[in-house]
C-alpha positions as semicolon CSV with decimal commas, in nm:
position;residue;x (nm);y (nm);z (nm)
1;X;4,998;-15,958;-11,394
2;X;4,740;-16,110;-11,164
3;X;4,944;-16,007;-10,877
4;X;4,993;-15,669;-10,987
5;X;4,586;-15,605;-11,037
6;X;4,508;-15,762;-10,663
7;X;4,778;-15,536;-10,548
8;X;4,640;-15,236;-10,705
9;X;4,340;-15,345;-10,574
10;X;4,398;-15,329;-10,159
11;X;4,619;-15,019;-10,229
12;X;4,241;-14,866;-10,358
13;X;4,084;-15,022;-10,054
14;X;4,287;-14,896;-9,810
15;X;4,297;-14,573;-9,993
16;X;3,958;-14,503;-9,927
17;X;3,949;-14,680;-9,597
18;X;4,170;-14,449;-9,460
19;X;3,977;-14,171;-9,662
20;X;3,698;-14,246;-9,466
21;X;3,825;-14,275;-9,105
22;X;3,974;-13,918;-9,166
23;X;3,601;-13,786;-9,196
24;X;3,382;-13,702;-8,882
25;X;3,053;-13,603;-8,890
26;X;2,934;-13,372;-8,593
27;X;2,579;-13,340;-8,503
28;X;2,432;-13,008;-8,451
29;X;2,419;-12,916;-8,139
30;X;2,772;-13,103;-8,051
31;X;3,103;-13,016;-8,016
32;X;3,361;-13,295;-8,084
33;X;3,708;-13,292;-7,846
34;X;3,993;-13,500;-8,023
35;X;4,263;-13,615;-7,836
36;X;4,622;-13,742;-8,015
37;X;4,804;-14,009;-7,773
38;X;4,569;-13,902;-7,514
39;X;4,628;-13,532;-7,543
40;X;4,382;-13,250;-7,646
41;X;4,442;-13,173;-7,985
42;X;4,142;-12,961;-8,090
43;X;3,750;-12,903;-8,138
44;X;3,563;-13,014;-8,449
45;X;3,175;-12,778;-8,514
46;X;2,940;-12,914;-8,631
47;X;2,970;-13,036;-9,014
48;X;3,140;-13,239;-9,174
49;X;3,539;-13,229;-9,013
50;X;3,854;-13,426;-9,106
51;X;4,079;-13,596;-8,862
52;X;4,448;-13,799;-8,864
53;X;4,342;-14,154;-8,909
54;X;4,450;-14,434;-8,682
55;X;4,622;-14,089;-8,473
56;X;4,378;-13,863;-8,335
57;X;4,021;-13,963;-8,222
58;X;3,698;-13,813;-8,074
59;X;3,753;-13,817;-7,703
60;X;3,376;-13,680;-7,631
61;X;3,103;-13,535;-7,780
62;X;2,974;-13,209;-7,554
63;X;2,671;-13,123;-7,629
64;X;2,617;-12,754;-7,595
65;X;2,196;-12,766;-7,581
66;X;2,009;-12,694;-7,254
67;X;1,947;-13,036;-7,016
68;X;1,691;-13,067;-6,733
69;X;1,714;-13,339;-6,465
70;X;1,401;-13,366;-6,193
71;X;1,552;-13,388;-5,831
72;X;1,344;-13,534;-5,484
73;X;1,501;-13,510;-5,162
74;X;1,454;-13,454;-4,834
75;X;1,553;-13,181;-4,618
76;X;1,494;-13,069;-4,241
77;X;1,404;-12,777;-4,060
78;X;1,501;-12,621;-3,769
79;X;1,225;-12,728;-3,585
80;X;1,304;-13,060;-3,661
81;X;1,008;-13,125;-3,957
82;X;1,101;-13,351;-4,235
83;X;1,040;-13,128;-4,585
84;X;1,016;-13,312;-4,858
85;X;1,159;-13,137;-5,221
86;X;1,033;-13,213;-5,571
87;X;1,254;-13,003;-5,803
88;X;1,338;-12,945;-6,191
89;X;1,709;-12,832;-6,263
90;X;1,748;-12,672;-6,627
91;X;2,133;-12,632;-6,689
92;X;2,349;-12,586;-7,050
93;X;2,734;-12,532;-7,118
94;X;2,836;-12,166;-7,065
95;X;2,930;-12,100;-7,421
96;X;3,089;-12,285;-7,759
97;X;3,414;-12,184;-7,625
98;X;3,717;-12,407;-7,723
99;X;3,853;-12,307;-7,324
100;X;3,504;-12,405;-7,205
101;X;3,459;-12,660;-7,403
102;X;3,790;-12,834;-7,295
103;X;3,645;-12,793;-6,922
104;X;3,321;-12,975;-6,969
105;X;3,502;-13,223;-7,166
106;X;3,773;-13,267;-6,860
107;X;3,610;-13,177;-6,593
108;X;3,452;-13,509;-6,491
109;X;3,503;-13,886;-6,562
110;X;3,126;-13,915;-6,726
111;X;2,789;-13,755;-6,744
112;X;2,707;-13,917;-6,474
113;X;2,975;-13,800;-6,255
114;X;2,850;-13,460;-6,359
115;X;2,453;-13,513;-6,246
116;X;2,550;-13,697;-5,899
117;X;2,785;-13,418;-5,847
118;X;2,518;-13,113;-5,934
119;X;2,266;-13,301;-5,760
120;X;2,420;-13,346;-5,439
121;X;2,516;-13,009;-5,497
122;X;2,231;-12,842;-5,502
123;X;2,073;-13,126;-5,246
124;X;2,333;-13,001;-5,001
125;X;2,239;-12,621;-5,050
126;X;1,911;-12,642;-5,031
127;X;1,927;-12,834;-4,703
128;X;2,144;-12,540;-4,573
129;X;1,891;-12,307;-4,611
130;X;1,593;-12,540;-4,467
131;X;1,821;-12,596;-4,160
132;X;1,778;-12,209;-4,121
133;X;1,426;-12,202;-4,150
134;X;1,078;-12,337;-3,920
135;X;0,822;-12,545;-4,138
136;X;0,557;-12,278;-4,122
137;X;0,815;-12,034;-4,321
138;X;0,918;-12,329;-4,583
139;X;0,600;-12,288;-4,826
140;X;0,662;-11,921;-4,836
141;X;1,007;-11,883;-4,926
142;X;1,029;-12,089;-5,269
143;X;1,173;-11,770;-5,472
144;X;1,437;-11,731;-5,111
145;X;1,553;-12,051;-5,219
146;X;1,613;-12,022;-5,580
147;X;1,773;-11,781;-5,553
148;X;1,977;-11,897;-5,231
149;X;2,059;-12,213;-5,449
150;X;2,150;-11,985;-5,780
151;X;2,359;-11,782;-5,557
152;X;2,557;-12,070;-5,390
153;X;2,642;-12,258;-5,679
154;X;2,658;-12,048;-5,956
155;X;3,066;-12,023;-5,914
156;X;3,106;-12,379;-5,905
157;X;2,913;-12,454;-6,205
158;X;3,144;-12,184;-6,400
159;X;3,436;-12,387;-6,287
160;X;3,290;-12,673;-6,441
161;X;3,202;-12,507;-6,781
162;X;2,808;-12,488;-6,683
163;X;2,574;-12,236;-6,637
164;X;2,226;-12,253;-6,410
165;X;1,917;-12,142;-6,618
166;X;1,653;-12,238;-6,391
167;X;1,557;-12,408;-6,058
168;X;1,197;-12,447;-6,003
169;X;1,081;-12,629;-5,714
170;X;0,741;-12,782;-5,826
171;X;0,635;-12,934;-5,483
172;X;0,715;-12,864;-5,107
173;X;0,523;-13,148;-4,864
174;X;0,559;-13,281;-4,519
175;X;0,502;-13,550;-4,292
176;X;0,107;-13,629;-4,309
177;X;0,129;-13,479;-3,912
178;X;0,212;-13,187;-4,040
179;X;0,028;-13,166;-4,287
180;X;-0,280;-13,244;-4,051
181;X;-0,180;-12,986;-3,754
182;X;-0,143;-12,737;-4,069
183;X;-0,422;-12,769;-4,142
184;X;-0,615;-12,728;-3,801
185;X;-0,410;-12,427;-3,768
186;X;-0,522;-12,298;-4,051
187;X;-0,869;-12,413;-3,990
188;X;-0,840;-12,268;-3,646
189;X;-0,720;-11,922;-3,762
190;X;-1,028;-11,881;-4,059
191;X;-1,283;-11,957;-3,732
192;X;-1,097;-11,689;-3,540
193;X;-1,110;-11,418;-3,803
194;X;-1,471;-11,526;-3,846
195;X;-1,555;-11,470;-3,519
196;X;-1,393;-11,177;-3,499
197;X;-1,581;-11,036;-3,796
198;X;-1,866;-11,133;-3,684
199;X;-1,818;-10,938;-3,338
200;X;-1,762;-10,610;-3,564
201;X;-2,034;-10,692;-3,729
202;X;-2,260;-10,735;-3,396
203;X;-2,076;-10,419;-3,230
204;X;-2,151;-10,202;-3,562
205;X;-2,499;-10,338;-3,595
206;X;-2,617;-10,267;-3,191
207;X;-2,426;-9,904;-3,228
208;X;-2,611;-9,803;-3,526
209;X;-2,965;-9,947;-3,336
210;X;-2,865;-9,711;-3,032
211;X;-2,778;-9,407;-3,278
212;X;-3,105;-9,497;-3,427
213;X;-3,323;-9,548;-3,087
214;X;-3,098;-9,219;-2,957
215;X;-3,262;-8,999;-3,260
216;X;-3,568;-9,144;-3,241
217;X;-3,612;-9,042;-2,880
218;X;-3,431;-8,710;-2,966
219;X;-3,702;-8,657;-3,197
220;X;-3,973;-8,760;-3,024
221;X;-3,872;-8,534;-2,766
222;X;-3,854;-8,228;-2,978
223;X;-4,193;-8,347;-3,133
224;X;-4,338;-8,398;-2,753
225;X;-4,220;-8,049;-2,638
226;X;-4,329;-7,861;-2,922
227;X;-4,633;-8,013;-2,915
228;X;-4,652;-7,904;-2,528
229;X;-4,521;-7,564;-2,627
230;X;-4,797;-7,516;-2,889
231;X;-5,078;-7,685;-2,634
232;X;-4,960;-7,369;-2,396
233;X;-4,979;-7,122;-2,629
234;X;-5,314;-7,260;-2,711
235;X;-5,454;-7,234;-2,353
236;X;-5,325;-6,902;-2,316
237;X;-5,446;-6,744;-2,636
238;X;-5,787;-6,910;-2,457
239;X;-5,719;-6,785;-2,165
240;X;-5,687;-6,460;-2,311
241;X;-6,002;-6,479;-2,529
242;X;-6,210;-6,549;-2,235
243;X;-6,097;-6,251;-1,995
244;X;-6,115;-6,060;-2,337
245;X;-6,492;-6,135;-2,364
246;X;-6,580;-6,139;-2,004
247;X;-6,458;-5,800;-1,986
248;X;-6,678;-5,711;-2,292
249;X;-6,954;-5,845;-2,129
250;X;-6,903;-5,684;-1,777
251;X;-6,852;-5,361;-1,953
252;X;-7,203;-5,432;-2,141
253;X;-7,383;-5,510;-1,832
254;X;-7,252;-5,173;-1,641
255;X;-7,352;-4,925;-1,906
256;X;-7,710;-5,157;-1,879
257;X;-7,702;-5,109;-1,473
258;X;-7,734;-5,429;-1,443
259;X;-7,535;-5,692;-1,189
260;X;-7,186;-5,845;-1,360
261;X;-7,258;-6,085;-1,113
262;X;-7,485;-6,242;-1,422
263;X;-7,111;-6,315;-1,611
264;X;-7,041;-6,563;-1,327
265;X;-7,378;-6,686;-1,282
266;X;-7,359;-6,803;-1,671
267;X;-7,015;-6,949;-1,711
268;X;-7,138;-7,146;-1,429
269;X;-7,416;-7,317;-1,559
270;X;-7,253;-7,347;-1,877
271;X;-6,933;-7,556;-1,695
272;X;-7,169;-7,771;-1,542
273;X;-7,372;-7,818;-1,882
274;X;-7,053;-7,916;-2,028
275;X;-7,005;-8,158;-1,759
276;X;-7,274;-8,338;-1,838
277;X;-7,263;-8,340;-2,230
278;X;-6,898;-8,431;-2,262
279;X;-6,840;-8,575;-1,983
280;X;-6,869;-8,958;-2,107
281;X;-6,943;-9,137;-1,801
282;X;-6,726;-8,957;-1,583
283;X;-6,879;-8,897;-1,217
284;X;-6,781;-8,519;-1,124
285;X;-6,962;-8,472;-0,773
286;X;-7,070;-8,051;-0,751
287;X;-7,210;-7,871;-0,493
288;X;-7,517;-7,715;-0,589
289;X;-7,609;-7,513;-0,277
290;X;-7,644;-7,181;-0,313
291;X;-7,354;-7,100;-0,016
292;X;-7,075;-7,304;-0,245
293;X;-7,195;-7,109;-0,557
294;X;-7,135;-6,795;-0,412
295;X;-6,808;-6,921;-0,240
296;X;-6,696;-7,009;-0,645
297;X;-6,850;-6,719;-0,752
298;X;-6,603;-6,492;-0,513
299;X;-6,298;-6,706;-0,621
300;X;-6,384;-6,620;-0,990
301;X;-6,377;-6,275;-0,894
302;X;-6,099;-6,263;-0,720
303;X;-5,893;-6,448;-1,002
304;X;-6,052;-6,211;-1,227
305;X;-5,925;-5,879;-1,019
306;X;-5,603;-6,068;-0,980
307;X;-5,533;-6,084;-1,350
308;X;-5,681;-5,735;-1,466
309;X;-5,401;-5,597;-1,177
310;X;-5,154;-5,783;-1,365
311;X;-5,265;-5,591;-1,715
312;X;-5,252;-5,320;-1,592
């Protein structure tokens, strides 16, 4: 009876041993490969999954989430500068595939085998491009590479059951001598454009002055000569007053019979009065003898025929 009842007993417990080695639990975000003697067999989802005990058994669990893995290296140009590469990789499994599945799962020994592989990789492509490339292009042509890189191994990952997402290459340096001559360059080039802006500046500054001093003379010039034109119009309209009124006056004195000889008399005495009360310290040396008056007073005359021939 006893041994019946312990019997009983390890039948129950292996019973439920072996229930419980026949259940798998897969975590989201996992795919389970089983293997029977060695040999794919299947894929278990996530869930809860059954299984042959003691005969099949999880080979690997793939996880099908996306994985990032930062990469530094060093590449070198073909001007012989040493670049130095800080990079972030973001990669995931194609799809939930059972045929892609099977590759990830197959494909390589370990995880690790995977990463050295991608890395060098990717290492090795980049450093293809660089090799193309001087050092004064490098910091320019981040989204060149990318898409070099996505470009060259895109294929091979797709062999592998993996799919690029991103690259992003978070910092390009160099060798602190190249950073320094970089920077005099650069420093070198803003003084250059400065100077030449500044020339510009100068050139468009001293051609506006001569525009300016140009018009200003222009218009002083047109100021000067119509002054002088108006100044000759003035004299003349004088001019023209005074033979107006000497006439008047000569025409007076023959209807009185008396000498027009009296006209020239008075405009003399009346020039040399004006001498003397505008004449502000002046010296203006006359001669008052009675032989040089009546040499000016025949010149007068003369000038005075001269222009009434012209009137008429």
């Amino acid at each position: 009876m006893d041994f019946l009842l312990s019997s009983t007993f390890v039948w129950i417990i292996l019973i439920v041993l072996l229930l419980f080695s026949s259940l798998v639990t897969v975590k989201q975000g996992y795919i389970d490969v089983i293997t029977m003697f060695g040999k794919y067999r299947r894929v278990l989802r996530p869930g809860l999954n059954f299984k042959i005990p003691f005969l099949e058994k999880v080979f690997r669990s793939v996880s099908v989430q996306n994985r990032s893995v930062e990469l530094e290296f060093q590449a070198v140009t073909a001007d012989q500068a040493n670049v130095y590469f800080k990079s972030m990789l973001l990669y995931s499994v194609q799809n939930d595939s059972e045929e892609t599945v099977k590759k990830v799962a197959f494909k390589f020994f370990s995880d690790r085998d995977l990463m050295q592989a991608l890395t060098r990789t990717i290492e090795g492509t980049i450093r293809a491009f660089v090799a193309t490339k001087r050092q004064s292009e490098i910091l320019g042509l981040r989204r060149e590479i990318v898409a070099f890189v996505k470009e060259e191994i895109d294929q091979a990952l797709e062999e592998w059951g993996y799919h690029l997402i991103d690259l992003q290459i978070n910092d390009i340096t160099f060798d602190q001598l190249i950073l320094e001559s970089m920077s005099r360059v650069v420093a070198s080039n803003n003084l250059k454009a400065a100077a030449e802006n500044e020339g510009q500046a100068l050139l468009i500054t001293k051609t506006k002055g001569a525009e300016a001093e140009g018009n200003a003379i222009k218009i002083s010039a047109e100021a000067e000569r119509e002054a002088a034109k108006l100044r000759g119009q003035g004299v003349a309209l004088f001019r023209q007053e005074v033979a107006k009124g000497m006439t008047e006056a000569a025409e007076q004195l023959k209807q009185a019979n008396l000498d027009t000889n009296v006209i020239l008399f008075s405009m003399w005495t009346e020039a040399i009065k004006n001498f003397a009360e505008v004449g502000k310290g002046n010296v203006i040396f006359l001669d008052g003898s009675s032989e040089n008056m009546q040499k000016t007073m025949r010149q007068i005359m003369a000038l005075m025929q001269m222009d009434q021939q012209k009137k008429d």
